[in-house]
Steps between C-alpha positions, in 0.01 A plus 500: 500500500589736766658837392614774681368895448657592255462183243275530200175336567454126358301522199302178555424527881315846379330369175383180730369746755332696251359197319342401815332818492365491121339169602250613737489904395145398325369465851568859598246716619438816358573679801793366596800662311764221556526468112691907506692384742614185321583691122672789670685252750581294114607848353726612759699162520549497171650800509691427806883490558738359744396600799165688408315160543459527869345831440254391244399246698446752837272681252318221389471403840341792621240537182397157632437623877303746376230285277478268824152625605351486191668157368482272845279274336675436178757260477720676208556781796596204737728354237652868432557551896658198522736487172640870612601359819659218361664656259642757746650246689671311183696864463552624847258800472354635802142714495716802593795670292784540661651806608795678301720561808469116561580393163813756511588366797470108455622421130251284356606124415634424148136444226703180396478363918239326640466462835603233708302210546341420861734208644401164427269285786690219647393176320323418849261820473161484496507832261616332205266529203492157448374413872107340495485776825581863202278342266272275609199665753368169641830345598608863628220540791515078590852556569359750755267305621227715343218335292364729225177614520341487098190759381365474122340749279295366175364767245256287198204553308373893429662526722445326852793585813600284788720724652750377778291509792247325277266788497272433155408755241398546206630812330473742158883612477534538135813590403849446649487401829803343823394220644809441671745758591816448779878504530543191289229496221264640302212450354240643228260423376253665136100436511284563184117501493401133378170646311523870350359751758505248789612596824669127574826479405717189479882488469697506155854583623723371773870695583719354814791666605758323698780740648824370526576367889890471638674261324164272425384620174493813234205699418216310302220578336235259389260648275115286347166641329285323276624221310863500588570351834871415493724314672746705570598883586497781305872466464488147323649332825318223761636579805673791730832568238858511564461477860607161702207487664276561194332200533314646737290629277317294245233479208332151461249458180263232623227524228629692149349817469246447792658471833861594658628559837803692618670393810695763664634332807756786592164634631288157571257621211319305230295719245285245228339722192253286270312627232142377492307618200634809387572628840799473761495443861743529791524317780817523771659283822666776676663504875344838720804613546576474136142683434550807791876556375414857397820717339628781668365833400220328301207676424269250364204460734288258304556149327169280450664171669596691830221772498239375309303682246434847575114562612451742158625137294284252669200366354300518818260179500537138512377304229550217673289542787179537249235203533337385195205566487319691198846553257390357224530739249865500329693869536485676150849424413642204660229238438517324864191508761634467839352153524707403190769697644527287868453204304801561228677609835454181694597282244933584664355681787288305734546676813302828483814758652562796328735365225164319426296826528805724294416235212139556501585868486715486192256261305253750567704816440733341098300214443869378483512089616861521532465736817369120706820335412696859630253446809608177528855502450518828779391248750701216404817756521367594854494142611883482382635842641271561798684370825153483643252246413234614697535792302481358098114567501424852574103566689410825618179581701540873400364381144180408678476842749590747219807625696760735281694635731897468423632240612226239412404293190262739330146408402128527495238200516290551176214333313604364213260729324745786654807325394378474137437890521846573682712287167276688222602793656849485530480331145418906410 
């Protein structure tokens, strides 16, 4: 509902805004001080009369500009940014007050009047909401004559990245982390330590935002950890909302509690979670100009899929470049030799890339025989939602020539003597 200045804000557009935030608060860092923000924003509206709203909300706008440095990685800041700008464009508020001689001067319009709606499109235009061009991304650029050019982005095991310009790593990154962070979505993801003290991690929780676009669909969020994969968004609902073109975006539950895949074709994107064991992984279709659509004003200069892990979050050698030649000792904890290890690992993964390598790592690192299938499945999801087929099985000669510069797919050649010594130490 639109409303002008002075109306009374509705009470369920700000208790859906601020459920949205409740949902993901647990992933807030403690330097980032969104959460004040939030409860004094909550206090203020409360509060608020007709025609205070606006100013609450110019308040809470501000408190949120001023946590941006120390929140650009967490999504509950994103979601904050964007639900204040939403919100001050369901009431009319602009960032700045207006002056006292202006409002003296120009009367302001009746609280009970909303403003006039834009006029309608002709039933010819190629702007209404129901037209494949607004909400569909594929049939928008063929109509131009432009094909669109795909990238993918996988994140599996403890954990492994494929990034967008399928650059490979391996990475620590406990905690909350964005893998994918743009105009249209975003997404976070949780890693926990699979053994006590370990320094691999593996993911346990999953949160996907999708802002609302034009006339195509309303916000979403999706939201998975451990054990409850569902089939639908936070809000209960399967696709986009109220919206005609809400269709456009989609949940589909192909395997019960194991494996869905949202299609978001308002933005030519496909996202498939699974869980594998008792861990989650990610893997995306997304258009590049989907992927470098970076908001205005944004100060978030890192998410894994675009950028990689940082250098201080890699694990810097390559598992899977280690011969086998004296490992025949099992690590203290996990129980697997690297010769039992490659053999578990070719049993799904024949060809020795580095999805066949990452598995050999995480047998060696949890001991946890669910990591293969994750291995596995990463690869079949890059056969699906890589455009390039040249490019499903990743090989990189800097695993052989110890190369670590950024930029390149980290790694050492080891013994596997050395390789045994690198996992019982990270194992603490």
């Amino acid at each position: 509902m639109v409303m002008g200045k002075g109306a009374r804000p509705s009470l369920r557009a700000v208790s859906q805004f601020a459920v949205l935030l409740i949902y993901i608060c647990p992933s807030v860092s403690l330097q980032c001080k969104i959460l004040r923000c939030n409860s004094e924003f909550w206090a203020s509206a409360a509060s608020s009369g007709p025609g205070e709203f606006c100013a609450a909300l110019r308040a809470y706008d501000a408190c949120v500009r001023r946590t941006a440095r120390a929140c650009r990685g967490d999504l509950t800041y994103h979601s904050a940014q964007h639900g204040v700008e939403d919100l001050m464009g369901q009431h009319n508020c602009s960032r700045e007050a207006a002056s006292p001689p202006s409002r003296a001067r120009t009367p302001a319009s009746p609280p009970s009047r909303a403003p006039a709606p834009p006029p309608l499109p002709s039933p010819d235009s190629q702007e209404r909401s129901d037209g494949p061009e607004v909400c569909h991304y594929e049939r928008s650029l063929l109509l131009h004559g432009v094909p669109p050019n795909y990238t993918h982005c996988g994140f599996f095991g403890d954990p492994h990245l494929r990034t967008f310009s399928d650059d490979f790593h391996t990475c620590r990154v406990e905690g909350a982390w964005p893998l994918i962070h743009n105009k249209y979505l975003s997404v976070q993801v949780t890693n926990t330590p699979v053994l006590p003290g370990a320094v691999a991690t593996a993911t346990s929780k999953l949160t996907i935002i999708f802002k609302n676009f034009q006339e195509c669909v309303d916000q979403k969020m999706y939201h998975a950890e451990t054990d409850e994969l569902p089939a639908a968004f936070a809000d209960g609902s399967k696709n986009g909302g109220d919206q005609h073109g809400a269709s456009a975006l989609a949940i589909l539950e192909k395997v019960p509690g194991q494996h869905v895949e949202i299609q978001a074709r308002y933005i030519g994107t496909t996202i498939v979670v699974r869980q594998v064991g008792r861990y989650l992984t990610f893997a995306v279709r997304m258009p590049e100009e989907v992927v470098n659509s970076l908001e205005e004003r944004d100060e978030q200069d890192l998410y894994l899929c675009r950028d990689g892990c940082p250098l201080s979050q890699r694990i810097g050698f390559g598992a899977a470049a280690v011969q086998a030649d004296n490992g025949h000792a099992p690590t203290s904890k996990t129980g697997f030799t690297y010769m039992s290890a490659t053999a578990t690992c070719k049993e799904h993964l024949p060809v020795q890339d580095l999805y066949f390598q990452s598995c050999v790592f995480d047998l060696l690192t949890s001991g946890d025989v669910s990591f293969t299938m994750a291995a596995y499945y990463a690869l079949e999801d890059a056969k699906v939602l890589h455009s390039d087929k040249s490019k499903h099985h990743i090989f990189e000669a800097a695993w052989k020539t110890g190369s670590s510069a950024p930029g390149t797919h980290t790694g050492y050649s080891l013994s596997s003597a050395s390789l045994l010594l690198f996992v019982l130490c990270i194992q603490g």
